[in-house]
C-alpha positions in Angstrom: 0.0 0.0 0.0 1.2 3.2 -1.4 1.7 6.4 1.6 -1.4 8.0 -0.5 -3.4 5.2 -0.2 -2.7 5.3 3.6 -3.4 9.1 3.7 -6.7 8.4 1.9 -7.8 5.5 4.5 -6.8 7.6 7.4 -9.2 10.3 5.9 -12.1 8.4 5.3 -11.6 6.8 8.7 -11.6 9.8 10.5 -14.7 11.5 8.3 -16.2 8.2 9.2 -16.0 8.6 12.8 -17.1 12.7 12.7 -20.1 11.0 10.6 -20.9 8.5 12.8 -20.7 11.2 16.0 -22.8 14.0 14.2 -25.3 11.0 13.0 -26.1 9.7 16.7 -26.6 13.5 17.6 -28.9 13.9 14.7 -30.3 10.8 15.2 -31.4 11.6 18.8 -32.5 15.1 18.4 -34.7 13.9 15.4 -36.2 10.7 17.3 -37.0 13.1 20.5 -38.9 15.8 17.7 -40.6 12.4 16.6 -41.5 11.3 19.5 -43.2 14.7 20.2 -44.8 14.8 16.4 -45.9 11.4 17.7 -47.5 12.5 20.6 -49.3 15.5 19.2 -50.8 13.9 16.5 -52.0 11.0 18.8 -53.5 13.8 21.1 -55.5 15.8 17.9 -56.5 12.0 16.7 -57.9 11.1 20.2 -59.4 14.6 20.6 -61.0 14.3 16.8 -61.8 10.8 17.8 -63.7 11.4 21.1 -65.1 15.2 20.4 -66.8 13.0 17.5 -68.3 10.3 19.4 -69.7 13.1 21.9 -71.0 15.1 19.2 -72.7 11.9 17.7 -74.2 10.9 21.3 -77.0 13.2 21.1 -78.1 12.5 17.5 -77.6 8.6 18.7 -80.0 8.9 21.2 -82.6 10.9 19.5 -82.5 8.1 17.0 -82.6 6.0 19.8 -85.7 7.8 21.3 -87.6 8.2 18.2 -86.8 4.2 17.4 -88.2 3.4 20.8 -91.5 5.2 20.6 -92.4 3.3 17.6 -91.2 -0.4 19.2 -93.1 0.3 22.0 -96.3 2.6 20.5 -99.4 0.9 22.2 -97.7 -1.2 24.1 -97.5 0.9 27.3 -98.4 -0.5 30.7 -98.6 3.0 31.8 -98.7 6.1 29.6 -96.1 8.9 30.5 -97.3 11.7 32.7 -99.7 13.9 31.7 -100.5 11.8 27.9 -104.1 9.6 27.3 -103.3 5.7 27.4 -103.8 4.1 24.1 -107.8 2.6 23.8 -108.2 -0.7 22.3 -111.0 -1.8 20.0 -112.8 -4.5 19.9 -111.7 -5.4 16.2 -108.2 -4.8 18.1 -107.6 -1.3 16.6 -105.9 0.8 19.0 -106.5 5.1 19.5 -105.1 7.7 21.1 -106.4 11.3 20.7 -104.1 14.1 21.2 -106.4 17.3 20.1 -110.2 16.2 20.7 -111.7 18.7 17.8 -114.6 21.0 18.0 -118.3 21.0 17.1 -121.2 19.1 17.8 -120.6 16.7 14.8 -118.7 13.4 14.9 -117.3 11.0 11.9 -119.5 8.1 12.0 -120.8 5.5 9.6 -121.9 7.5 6.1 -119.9 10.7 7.3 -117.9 12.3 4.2 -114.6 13.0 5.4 -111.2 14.8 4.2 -108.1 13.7 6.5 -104.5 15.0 6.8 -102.7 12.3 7.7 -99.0 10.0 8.1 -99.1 6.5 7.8 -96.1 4.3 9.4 -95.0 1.0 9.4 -94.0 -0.4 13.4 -92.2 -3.3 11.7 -89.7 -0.5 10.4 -89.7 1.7 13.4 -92.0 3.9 11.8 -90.7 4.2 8.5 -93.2 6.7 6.6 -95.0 5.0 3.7 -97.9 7.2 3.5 -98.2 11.1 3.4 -100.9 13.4 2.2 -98.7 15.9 1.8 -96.8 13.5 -0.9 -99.9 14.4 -3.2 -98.8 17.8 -3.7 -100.2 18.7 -7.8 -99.5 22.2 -7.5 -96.0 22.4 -5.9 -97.1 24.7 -2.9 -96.2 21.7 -0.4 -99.8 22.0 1.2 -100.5 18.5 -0.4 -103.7 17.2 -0.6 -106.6 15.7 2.0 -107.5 11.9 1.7 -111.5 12.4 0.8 -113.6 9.2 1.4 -117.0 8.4 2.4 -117.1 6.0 6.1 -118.5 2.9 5.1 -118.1 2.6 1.6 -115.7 0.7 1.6 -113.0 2.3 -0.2 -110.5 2.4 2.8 -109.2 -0.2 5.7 -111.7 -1.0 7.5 -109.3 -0.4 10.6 -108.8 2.7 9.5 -112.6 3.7 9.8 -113.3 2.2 12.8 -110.3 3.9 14.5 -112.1 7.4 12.9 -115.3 6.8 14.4 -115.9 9.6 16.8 -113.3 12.1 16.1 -114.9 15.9 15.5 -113.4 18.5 12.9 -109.5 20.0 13.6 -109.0 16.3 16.0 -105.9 14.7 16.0 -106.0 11.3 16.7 -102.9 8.3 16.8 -104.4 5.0 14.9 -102.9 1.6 15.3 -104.1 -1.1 12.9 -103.4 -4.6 12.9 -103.1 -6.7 9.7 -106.3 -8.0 10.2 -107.8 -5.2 10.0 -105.1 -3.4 7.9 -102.8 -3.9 4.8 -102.6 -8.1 5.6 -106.1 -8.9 4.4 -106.8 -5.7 2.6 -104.0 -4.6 0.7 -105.4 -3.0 -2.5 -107.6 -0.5 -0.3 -106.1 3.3 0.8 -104.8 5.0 1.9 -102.2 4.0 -0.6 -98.8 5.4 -0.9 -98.2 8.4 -3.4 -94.6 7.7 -4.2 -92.4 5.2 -4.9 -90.4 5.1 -2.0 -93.4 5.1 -0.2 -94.7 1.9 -2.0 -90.9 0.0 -2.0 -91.2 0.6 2.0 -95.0 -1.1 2.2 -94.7 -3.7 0.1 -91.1 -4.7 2.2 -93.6 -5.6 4.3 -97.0 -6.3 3.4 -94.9 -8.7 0.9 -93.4 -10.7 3.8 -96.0 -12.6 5.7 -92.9 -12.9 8.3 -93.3 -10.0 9.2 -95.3 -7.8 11.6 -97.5 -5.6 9.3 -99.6 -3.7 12.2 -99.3 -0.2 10.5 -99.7 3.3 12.3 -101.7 6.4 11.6 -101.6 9.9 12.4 -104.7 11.6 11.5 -106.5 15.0 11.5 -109.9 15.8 10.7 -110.1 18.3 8.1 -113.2 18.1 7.0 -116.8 16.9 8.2 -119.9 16.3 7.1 
């Protein structure tokens, strides 16, 4: 080996060991800066995390809530304070009446009637399948009254029954069973005014497995 080539080793040696020295320092400083970056970004990830879950808890249990009123509709040993209990039937139609109406007339057999009114399916937890507001022709979202006559035969006959003795402006809550209801009369109304409407009732009155009692919130436009 040539006294160059010895200079040239020694060199590299040395620059290797200044390298090595600078590295470690480099190296610690940067794993330390790491280590922070590390612990910061684990904090605003736990923080995102968490503040989301406690944002989502109250929209959880409003879902909740609002799934639970229609799973247990009816079904109440005791109603909550100050609310009507549910009535039942004897054709096992169940009614509740939140606003009892004025006047001296009542719907009964023969009475022409025009009705605001939601219909839901309990097997769903209430999914909406009927609205008269769906039936909206001229766009103002008013929609427009169901108009039958009671009796003729035109709508469920659980329906009508549960109608029987409302007055004009009443708001009443109607439970229907499928015997009664969509089960054994399926092509009467109130029928849905939109496709998604109809997908959601058939889901159900298509599936004899399941439990096609249907809900309806009704109020007495029109009497006479």
């Amino acid at each position: 080996m040539t006294r160059l080539h010895q200079q040239l080793l020694y060199i590299a040696v040395l620059a290797a060991a200044l390298l090595s020295t600078d590295a470690l320092s480099i190296i610690g400083s940067s794993d330390t800066a790491h280590k922070q970056h590390v612990t910061k970004s684990t904090s605003r990830r736990n923080f995102v995390q968490f503040g989301l879950v406690g944002a989502a808890t109250p929209t959880l249990a409003a879902n909740a809530a609002v799934d639970a009123q229609f799973k247990e509709v009816g079904q109440q040993e005791r109603p909550p304070e100050g609310e009507t209990p549910f009535s039942t039937l004897s054709n096992g139609v169940q009614i509740k009446d939140f606003r009892q109406g004025s006047g001296a007339e009542t719907v009964q057999n023969g009475s022409r009637v025009e009705l605001t009114m939601k219909g839901r399916l309990l097997n769903l937890n209430g999914v909406i399948f009927y609205d008269t507001k769906s039936n909206d022709p001229n766009g103002f979202g008013e929609g427009t009254p169901l108009q039958f006559t009671v009796g003729d035969k035109s709508v469920l006959p659980g329906l009508e029954s549960g109608l029987v003795g409302m007055k004009k402006g009443g708001i009443r809550r109607i439970i229907v069973p499928a015997e009664v209801g969509y089960g054994a009369f399926p092509g009467l109304e109130p029928q849905p005014l939109t496709e998604v409407e109809r997908r959601a009732l058939d889901s159900v009155v298509k599936n004899p497995r399941r439990d096609q009692t249907v809900m309806f919130d009704c109020k007495v436009e029109r009497l006479k």
